[in-house]
Structures are given as structure tokens and as C-alpha cells.
C-alpha positions as CSV (number, residue, x, y, z in Angstrom):
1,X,0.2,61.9,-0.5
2,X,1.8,59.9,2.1
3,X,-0.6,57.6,2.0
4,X,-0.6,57.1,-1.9
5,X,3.3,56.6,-1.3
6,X,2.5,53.6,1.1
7,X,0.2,52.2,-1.6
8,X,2.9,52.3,-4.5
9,X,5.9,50.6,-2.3
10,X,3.5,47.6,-1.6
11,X,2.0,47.3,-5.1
12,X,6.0,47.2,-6.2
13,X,6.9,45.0,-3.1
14,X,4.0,42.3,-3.7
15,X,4.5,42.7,-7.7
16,X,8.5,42.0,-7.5
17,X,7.6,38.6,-5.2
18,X,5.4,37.6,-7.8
19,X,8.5,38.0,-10.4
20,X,10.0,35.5,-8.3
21,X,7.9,32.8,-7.3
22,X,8.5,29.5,-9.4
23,X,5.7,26.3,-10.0
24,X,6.4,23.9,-6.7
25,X,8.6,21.2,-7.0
26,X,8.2,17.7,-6.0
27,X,9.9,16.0,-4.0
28,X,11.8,13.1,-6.0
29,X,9.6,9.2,-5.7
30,X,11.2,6.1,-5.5
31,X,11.6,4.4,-9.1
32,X,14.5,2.1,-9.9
33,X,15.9,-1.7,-9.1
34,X,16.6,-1.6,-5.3
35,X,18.5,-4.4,-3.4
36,X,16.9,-5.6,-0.4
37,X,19.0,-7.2,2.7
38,X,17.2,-8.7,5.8
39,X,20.3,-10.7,7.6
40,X,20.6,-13.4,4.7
41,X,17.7,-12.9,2.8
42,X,19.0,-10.7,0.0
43,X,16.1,-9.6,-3.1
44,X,15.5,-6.8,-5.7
45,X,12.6,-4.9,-5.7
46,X,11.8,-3.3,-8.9
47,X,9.8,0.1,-8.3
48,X,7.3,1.9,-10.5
49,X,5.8,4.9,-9.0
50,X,2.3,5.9,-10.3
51,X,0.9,9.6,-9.1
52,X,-2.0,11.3,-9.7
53,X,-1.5,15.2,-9.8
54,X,-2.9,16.9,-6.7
55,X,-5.0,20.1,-7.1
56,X,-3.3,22.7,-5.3
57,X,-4.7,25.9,-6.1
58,X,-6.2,25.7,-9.6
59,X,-4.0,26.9,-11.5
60,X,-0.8,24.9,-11.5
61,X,-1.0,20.8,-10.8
62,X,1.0,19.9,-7.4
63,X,3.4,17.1,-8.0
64,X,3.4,15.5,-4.5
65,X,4.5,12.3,-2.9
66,X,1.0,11.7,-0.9
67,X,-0.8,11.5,-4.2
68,X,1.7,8.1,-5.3
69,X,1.8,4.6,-5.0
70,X,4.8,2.4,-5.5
71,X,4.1,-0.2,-7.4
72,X,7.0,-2.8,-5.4
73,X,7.7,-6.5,-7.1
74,X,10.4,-8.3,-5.9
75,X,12.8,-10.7,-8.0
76,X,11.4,-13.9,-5.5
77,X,8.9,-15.4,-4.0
78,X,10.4,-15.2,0.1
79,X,9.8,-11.5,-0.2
80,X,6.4,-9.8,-1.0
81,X,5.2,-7.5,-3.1
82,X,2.3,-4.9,-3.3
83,X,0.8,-1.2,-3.4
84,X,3.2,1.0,-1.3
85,X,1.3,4.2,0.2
86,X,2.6,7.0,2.0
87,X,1.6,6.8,5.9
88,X,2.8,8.7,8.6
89,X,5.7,9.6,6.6
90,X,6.7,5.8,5.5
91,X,5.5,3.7,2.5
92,X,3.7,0.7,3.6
93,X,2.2,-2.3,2.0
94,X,0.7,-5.5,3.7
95,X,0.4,-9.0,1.8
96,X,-1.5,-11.9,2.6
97,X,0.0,-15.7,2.2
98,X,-2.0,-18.1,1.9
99,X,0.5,-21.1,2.6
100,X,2.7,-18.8,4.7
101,X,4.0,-21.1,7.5
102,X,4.3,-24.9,8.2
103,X,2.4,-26.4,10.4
104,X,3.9,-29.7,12.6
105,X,1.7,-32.1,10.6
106,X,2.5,-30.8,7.2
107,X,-0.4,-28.5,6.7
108,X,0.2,-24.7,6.5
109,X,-1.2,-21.4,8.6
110,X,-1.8,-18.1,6.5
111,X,-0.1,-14.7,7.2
112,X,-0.1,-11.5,6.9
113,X,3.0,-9.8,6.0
114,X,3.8,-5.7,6.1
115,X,6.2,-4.1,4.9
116,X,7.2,-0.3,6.2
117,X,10.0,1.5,5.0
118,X,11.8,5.0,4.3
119,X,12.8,6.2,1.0
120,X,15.4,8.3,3.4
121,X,17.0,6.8,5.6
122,X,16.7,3.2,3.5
123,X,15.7,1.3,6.1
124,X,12.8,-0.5,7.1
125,X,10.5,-3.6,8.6
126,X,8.7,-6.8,7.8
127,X,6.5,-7.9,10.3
128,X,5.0,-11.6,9.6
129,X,2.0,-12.2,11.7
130,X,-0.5,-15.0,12.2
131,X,-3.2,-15.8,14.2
132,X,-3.4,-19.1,16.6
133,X,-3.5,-22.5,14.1
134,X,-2.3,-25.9,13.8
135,X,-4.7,-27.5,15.6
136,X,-3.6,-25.3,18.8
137,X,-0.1,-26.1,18.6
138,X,1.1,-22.6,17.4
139,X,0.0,-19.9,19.0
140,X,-0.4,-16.3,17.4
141,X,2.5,-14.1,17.1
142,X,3.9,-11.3,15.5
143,X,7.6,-11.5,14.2
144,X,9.2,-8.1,13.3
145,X,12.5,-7.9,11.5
146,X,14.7,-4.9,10.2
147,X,16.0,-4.5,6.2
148,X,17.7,-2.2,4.2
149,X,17.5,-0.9,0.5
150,X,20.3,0.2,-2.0
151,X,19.2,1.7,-5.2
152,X,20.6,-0.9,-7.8
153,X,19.8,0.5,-10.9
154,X,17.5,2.6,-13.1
155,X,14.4,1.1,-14.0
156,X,14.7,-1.1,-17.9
157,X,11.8,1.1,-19.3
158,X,11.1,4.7,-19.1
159,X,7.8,5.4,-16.3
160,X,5.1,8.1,-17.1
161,X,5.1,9.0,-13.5
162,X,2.2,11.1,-13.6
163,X,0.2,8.9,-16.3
164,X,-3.1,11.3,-16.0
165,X,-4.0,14.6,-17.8
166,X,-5.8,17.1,-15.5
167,X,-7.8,19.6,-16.9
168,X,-6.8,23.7,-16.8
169,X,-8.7,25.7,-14.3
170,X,-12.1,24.6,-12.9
171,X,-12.8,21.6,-11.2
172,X,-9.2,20.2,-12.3
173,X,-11.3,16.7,-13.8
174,X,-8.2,14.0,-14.2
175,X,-8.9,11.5,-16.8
């Protein structure tokens, strides 16, 4: 009897935590007009998230960050914009410029530019890096610089952040 009494207070215990649980929550994504300040550059970057619903454990879809992109295009062309992915707990994005610093004689040396920041905290870097050109006369080099973010405004249209429809149950096909 004991035993049976052992049985019916964990079948009550385990049934009253399943009263209580609720779907998971997502952590909030970036979308919205930011302003972005590095020492006198000042820019907007407009925002669009775009998220594909995660698995999780078949039943209910997971509404994560690591499963987003950040769609980032700024208001001119001194600041990039690209494809912003979550890594190592910062979004990132890298650009490449073609015509991205002058050389002595007129011509012009391409770059790479990236982009790492935190949706936090609001701060970030841009690092500008190119590789040995102009005829030798500029060597390569890598020039990092801090900016910050302030949310601006609300984005002018409404998003569908999470523009796919997963299936119920099974294999969870997204289409």
C-alpha cells in the first residue's frame, strides 16, 4: 500500500507541472530604424529580421534567435550593409568593396569590411581590412574601430518575422 501511495503523489506531482508549463518564448530580434555613431560617421540602419522556426521537440515550433538573420541596410553608402548571423553570441556580417580605398596614383585597393555587434549592450566594431596593393606602396592592414546603436524608430511596414509554415508533428517540413 505504501508503495501504491508513492506512485499516486508522483503521478499528481508530474501531472500538476504539466498544468503549468507554457510554449517557450523567444527571445525579442532586432527590427526597427537604428542610429549608428562611429566618432563622426553617423547612419541609420534599417533592420528586418527573417527566422525560420527551429524544431524543438515536435510538437511546438521553437522561436529562437540562432535560427535569424538580420537583414541590415544602412541609409549611405560609407556604411555597409548585409546578412547579420548570430555567432558566438554577436551578429556579424562581412562586406566586400570593390573601390574601397585610394591608392597614391588614383587607382583604388578592395576591402573587406565586418561588422560585429550586440543587440545588448549596443555596441559594436567595424574592422576594414586589405591586403598589400598599390603597386607596394600600402601594405596590408587591419583597421578596427568601435560604434554604437540607438533604436530610432519602428520599422515603416509591418515584418512577418517568421515568414515560413512548418508542418504539425513528423518531420516538421518548412515550406
Amino acid at each position: 500500500m505504501t508503495i501504491a501511495r508513492v506512485f499516486a503523489a508522483a503521478a499528481i506531482l508530474f501531472t500538476s507541472t504539466l498544468g503549468f508549463a507554457g510554449p517557450a518564448s523567444a527571445d525579442q530580434v532586432m527590427e526597427g530604424v537604428y542610429s549608428y555613431t562611429q566618432g563622426d560617421l553617423k547612419a541609420e540602419w534599417t533592420i528586418y529580421p527573417s527566422c525560420v522556426p527551429t524544431v524543438g521537440d515536435l510538437r511546438d515550433n521553437l522561436e529562437l534567435p540562432v535560427a535569424c538573420r538580420l537583414h541590415v541596410s544602412p541609409n549611405t553608402p560609407r556604411v555597409s550593409g548585409g546578412d547579420a548571423r548570430l555567432t558566438g553570441g554577436q551578429w556579424a556580417f562581412s562586406t566586400n568593396i570593390k573601390e574601397g580605398f585610394p591608392c597614391p596614383d588614383g587607382g583604388w585597393v578592395p576591402v573587406v569590411e565586418t561588422y560585429k555587434f550586440d543587440d545588448l549592450t549596443m555596441t559594436g566594431t567595424r574592422s576594414v581590412a586589405n591586403s598589400a596593393a598599390c603597386n607596394g606602396q600600402v601594405g596590408p592592414k587591419i583597421v578596427v574601430s568601435p560604434f554604437t546603436m540607438a533604436f530610432a524608430r519602428p520599422l515603416p511596414i509591418p515584418v512577418d518575422r517568421y515568414p515560413l509554415y512548418c508542418d504539425p508533428g513528423g518531420l516538421k517540413r518548412c515550406r
